[in-house]
MMTF fields as JSON, N, C-alpha, C and O atoms, coordinates in Angstrom:
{
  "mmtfVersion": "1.0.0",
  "mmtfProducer": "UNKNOWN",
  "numBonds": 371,
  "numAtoms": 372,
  "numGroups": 93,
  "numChains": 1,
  "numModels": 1,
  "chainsPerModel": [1],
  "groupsPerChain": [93],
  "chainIdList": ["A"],
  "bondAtomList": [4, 2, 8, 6, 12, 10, 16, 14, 20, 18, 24, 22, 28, 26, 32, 30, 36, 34, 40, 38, 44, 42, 48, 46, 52, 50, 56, 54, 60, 58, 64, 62, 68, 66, 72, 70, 76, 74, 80, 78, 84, 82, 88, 86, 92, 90, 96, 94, 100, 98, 104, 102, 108, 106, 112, 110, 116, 114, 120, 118, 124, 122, 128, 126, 132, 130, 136, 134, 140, 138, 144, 142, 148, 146, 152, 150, 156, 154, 160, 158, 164, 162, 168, 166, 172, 170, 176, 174, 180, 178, 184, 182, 188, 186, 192, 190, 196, 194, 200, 198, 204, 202, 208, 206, 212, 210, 216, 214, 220, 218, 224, 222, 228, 226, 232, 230, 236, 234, 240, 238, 244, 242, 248, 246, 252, 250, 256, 254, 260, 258, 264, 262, 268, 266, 272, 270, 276, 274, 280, 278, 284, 282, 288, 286, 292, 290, 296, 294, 300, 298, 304, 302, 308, 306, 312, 310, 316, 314, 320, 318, 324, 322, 328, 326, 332, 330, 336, 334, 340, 338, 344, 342, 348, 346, 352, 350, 356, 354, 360, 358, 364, 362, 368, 366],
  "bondOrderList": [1, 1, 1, 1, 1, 1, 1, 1, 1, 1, 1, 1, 1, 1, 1, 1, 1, 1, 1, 1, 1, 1, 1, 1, 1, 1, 1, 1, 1, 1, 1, 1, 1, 1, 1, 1, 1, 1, 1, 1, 1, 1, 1, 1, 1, 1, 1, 1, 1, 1, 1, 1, 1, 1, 1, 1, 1, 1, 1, 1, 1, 1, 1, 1, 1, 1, 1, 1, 1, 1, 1, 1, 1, 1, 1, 1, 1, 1, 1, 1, 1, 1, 1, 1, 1, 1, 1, 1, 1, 1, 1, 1],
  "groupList": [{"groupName": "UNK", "atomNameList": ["N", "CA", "C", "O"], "elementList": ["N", "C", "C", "O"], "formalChargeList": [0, 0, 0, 0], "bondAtomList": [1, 0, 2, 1, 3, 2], "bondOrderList": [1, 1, 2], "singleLetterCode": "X", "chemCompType": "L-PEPTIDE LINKING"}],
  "groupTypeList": [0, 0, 0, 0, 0, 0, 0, 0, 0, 0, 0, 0, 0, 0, 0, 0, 0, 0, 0, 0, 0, 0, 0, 0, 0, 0, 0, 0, 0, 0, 0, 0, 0, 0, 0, 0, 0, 0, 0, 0, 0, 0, 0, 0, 0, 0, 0, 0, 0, 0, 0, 0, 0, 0, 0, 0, 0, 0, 0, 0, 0, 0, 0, 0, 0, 0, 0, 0, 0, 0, 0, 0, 0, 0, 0, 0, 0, 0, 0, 0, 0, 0, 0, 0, 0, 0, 0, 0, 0, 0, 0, 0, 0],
  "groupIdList": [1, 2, 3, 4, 5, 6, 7, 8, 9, 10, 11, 12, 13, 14, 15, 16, 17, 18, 19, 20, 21, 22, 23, 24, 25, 26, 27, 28, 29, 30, 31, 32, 33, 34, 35, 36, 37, 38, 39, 40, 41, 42, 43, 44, 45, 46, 47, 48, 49, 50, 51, 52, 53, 54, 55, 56, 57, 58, 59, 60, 61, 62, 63, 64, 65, 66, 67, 68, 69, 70, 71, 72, 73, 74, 75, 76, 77, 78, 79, 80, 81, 82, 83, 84, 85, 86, 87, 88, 89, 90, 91, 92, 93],
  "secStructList": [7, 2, 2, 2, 2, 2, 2, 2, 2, 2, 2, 2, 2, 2, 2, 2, 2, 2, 2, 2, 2, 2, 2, 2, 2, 2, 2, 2, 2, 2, 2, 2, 2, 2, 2, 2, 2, 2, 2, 2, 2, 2, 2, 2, 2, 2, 2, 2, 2, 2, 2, 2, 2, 2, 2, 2, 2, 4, 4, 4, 1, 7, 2, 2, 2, 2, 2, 2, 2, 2, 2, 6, 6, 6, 7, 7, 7, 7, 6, 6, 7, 7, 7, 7, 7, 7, 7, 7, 7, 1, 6, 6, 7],
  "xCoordList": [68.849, 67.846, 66.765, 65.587, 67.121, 66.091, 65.01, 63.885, 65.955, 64.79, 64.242, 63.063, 64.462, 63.708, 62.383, 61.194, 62.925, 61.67, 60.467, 59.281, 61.33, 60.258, 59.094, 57.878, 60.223, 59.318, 57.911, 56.846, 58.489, 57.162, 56.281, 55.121, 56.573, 55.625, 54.35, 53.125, 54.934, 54.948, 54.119, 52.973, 54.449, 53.581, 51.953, 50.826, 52.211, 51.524, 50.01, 48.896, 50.369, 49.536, 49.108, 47.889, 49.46, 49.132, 47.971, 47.231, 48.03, 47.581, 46.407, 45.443, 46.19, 45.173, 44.251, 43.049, 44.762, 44.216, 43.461, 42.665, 43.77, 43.482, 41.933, 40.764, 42.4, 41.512, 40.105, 38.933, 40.622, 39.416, 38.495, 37.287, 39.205, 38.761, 37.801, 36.841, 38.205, 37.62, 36.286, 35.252, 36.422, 35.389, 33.926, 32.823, 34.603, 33.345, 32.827, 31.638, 33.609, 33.123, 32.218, 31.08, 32.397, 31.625, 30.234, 29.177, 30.188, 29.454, 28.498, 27.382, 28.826, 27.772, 27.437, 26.265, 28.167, 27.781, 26.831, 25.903, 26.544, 25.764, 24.73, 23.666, 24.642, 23.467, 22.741, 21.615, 23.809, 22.423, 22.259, 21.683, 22.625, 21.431, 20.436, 19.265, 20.659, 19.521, 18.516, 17.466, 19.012, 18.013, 17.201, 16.01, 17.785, 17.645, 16.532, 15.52, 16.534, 15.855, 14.617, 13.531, 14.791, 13.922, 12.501, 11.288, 13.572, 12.712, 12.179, 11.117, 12.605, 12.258, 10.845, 9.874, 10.736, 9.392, 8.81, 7.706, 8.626, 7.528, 7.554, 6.774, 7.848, 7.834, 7.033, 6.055, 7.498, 6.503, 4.717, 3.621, 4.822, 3.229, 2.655, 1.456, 3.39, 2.857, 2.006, 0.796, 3.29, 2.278, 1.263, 0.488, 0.721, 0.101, -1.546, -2.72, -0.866, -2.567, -2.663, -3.693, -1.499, -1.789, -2.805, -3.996, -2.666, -3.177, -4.524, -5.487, -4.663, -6.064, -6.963, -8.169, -6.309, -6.878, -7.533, -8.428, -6.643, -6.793, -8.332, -9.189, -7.805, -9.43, -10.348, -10.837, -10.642, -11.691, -12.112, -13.319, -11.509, -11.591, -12.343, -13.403, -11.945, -12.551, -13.812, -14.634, -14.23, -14.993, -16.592, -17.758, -15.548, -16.109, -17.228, -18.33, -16.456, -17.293, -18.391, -19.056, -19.044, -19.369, -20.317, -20.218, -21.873, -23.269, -23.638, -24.665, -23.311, -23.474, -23.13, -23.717, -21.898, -21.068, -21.746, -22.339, -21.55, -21.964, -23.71, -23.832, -24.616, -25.486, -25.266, -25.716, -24.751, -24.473, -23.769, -24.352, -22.613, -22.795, -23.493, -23.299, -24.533, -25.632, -26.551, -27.193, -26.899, -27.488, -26.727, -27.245, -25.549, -24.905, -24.531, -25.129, -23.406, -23.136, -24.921, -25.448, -25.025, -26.402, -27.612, -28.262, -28.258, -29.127, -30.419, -31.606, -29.486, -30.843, -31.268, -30.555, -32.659, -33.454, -33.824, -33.704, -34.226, -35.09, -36.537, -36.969, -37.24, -38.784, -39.393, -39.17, -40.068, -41.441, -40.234, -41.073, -39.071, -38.437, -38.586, -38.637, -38.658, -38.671, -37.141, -36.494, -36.777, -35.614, -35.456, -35.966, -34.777, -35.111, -33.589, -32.602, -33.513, -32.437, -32.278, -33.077, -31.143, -31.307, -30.185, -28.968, -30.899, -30.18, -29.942, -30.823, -28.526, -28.402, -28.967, -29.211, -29.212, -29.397, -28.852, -27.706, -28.982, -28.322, -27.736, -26.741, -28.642, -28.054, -27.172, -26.408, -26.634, -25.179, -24.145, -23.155, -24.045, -22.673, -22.439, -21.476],
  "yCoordList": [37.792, 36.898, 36.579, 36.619, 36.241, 36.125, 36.872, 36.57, 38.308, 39.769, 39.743, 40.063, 39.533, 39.852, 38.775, 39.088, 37.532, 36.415, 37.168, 37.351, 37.563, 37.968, 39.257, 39.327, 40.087, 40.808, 40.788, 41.405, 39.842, 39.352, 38.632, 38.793, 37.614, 37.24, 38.256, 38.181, 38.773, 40.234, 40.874, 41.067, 41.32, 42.242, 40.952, 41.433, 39.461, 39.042, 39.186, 39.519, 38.851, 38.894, 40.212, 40.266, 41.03, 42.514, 42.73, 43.708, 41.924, 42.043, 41.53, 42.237, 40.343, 39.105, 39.926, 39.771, 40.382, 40.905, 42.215, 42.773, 42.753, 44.353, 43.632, 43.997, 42.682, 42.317, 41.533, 41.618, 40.795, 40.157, 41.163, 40.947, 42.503, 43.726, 44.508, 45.206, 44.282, 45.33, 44.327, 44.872, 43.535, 41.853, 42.651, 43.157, 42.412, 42.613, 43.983, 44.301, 44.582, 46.582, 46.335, 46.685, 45.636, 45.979, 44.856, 45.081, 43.953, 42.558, 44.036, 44.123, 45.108, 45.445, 46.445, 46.812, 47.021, 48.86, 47.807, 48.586, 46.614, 46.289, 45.663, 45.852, 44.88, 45.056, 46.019, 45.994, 46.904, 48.635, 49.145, 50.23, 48.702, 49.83, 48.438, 48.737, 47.627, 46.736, 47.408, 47.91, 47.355, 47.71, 48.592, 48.402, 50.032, 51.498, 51.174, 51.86, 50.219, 50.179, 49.551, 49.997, 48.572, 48.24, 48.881, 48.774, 49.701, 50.755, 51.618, 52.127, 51.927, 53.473, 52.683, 53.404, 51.301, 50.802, 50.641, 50.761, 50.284, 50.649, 51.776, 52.026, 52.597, 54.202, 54.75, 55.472, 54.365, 54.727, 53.655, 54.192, 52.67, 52.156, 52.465, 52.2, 53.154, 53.851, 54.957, 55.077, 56.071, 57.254, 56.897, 57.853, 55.786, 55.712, 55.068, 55.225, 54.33, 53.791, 55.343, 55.991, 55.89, 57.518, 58.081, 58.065, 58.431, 59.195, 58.702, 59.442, 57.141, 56.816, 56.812, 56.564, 57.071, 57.312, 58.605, 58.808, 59.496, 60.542, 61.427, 62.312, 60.456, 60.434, 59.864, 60.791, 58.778, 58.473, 59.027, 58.805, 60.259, 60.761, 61.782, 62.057, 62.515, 63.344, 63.1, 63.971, 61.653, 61.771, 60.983, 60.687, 60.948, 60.642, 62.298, 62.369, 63.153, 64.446, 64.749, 65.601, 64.472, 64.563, 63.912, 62.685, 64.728, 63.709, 63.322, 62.65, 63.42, 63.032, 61.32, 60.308, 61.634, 60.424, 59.408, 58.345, 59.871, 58.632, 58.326, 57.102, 58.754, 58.694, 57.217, 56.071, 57.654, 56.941, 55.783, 54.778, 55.381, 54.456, 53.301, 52.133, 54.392, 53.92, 53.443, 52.61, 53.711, 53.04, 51.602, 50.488, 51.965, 51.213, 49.391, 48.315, 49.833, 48.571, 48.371, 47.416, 49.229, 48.288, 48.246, 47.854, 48.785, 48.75, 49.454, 49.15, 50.741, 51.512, 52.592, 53.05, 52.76, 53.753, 55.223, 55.231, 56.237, 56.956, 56.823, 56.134, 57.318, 56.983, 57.09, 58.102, 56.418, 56.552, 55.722, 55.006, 55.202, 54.582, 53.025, 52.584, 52.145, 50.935, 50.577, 51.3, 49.495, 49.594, 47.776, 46.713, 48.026, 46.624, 45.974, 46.68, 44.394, 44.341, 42.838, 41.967, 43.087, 42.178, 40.752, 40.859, 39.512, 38.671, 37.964, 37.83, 37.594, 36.786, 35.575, 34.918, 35.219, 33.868, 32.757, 32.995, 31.218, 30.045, 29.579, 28.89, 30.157, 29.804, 30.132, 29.268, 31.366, 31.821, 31.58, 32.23, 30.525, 30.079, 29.001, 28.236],
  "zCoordList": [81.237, 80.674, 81.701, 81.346, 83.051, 83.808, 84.465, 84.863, 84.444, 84.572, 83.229, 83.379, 81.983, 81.064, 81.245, 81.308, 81.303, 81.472, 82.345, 82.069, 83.618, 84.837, 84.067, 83.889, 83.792, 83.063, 81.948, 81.916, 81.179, 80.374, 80.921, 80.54, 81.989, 82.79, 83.682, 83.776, 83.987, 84.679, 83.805, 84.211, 82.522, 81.663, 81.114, 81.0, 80.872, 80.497, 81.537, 81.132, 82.835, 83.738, 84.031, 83.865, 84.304, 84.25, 82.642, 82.539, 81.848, 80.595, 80.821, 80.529, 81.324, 81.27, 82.755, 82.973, 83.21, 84.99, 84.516, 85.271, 83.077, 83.026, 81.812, 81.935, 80.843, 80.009, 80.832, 80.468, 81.987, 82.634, 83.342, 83.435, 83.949, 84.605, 83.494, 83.823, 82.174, 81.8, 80.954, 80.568, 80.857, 80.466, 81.551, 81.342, 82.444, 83.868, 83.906, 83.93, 83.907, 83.462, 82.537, 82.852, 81.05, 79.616, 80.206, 79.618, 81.059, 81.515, 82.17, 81.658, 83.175, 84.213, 83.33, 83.409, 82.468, 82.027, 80.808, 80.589, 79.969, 79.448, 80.063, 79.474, 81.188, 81.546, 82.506, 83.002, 82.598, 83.134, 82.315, 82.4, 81.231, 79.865, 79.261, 79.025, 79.121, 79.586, 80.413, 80.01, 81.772, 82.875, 82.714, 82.96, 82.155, 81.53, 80.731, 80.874, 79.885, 79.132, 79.368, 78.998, 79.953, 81.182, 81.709, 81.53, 82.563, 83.349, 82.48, 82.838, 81.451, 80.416, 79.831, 79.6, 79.605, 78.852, 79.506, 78.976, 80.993, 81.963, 81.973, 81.054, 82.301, 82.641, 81.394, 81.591, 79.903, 79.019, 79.425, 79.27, 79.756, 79.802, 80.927, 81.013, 82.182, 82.907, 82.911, 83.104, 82.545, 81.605, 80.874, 80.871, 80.066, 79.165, 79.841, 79.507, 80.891, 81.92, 82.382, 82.196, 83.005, 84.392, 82.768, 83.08, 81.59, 80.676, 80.752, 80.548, 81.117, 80.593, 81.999, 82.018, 82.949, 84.036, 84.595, 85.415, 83.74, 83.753, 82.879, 82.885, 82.339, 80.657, 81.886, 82.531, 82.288, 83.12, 83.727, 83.823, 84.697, 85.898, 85.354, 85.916, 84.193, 83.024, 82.946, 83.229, 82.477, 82.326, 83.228, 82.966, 84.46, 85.555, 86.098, 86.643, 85.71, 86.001, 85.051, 85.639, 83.691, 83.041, 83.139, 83.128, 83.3, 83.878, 82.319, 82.418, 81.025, 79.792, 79.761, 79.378, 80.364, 79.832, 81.036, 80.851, 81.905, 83.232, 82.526, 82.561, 82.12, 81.984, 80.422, 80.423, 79.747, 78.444, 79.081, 78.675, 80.033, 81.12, 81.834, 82.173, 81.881, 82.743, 82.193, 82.832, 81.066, 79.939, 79.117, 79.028, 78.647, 77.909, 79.011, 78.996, 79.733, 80.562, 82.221, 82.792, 82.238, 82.95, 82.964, 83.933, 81.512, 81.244, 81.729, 81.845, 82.003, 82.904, 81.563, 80.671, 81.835, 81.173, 82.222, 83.447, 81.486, 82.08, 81.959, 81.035, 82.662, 82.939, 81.931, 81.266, 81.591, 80.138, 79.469, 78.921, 79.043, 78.289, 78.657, 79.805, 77.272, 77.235, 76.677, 75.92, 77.139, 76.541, 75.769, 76.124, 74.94, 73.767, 73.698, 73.49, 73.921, 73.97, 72.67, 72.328, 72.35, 70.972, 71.039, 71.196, 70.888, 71.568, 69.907, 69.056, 69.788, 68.741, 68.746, 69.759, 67.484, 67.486, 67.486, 67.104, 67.756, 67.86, 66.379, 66.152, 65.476, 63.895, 63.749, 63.319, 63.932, 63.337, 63.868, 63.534, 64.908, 65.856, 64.475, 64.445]
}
């Protein structure tokens, strides 16, 4: 009777020691796919600025586009051109 007691004691703790072990395993292997996941959605909005950087650089070579540029955000003309700029009015706020 008293080896049997020991024994179940014995198996209970071995039970509770294997269930708390494996608690902490499922605790880290869920938050590194968290992490995974993490990292994988930067890694996708990365690629996605490197793509648009890449477009810029594009069209950084392109005397069309720099010119349309150069017109658009600072207001430069070429010679003999007037250039007209259209200011809203105070009524429509």
């Amino acid at each position: 009777m008293k080896g049997r007691k020991f024994f179940i004691i014995l198996a209970l703790t071995e039970s509770l020691i294997l269930i708390f072990l494996s608690a902490r395993v499922y605790y880290r292997v869920s938050q590194s796919r968290y992490q995974v996941r993490e990292v994988e959605k930067e890694l996708r909005e990365l690629k996605l600025e490197n793509e648009k950087l890449k477009e810029q650089e594009r069209n950084a070579r392109n005397p069309f586009y720099l010119e349309k540029l150069a017109r658009e955000k600072l207001g430069l003309a070429k010679k003999g051109e007037i250039v007209y700029k259209i200011i809203p009015s105070e009524e429509g706020k």
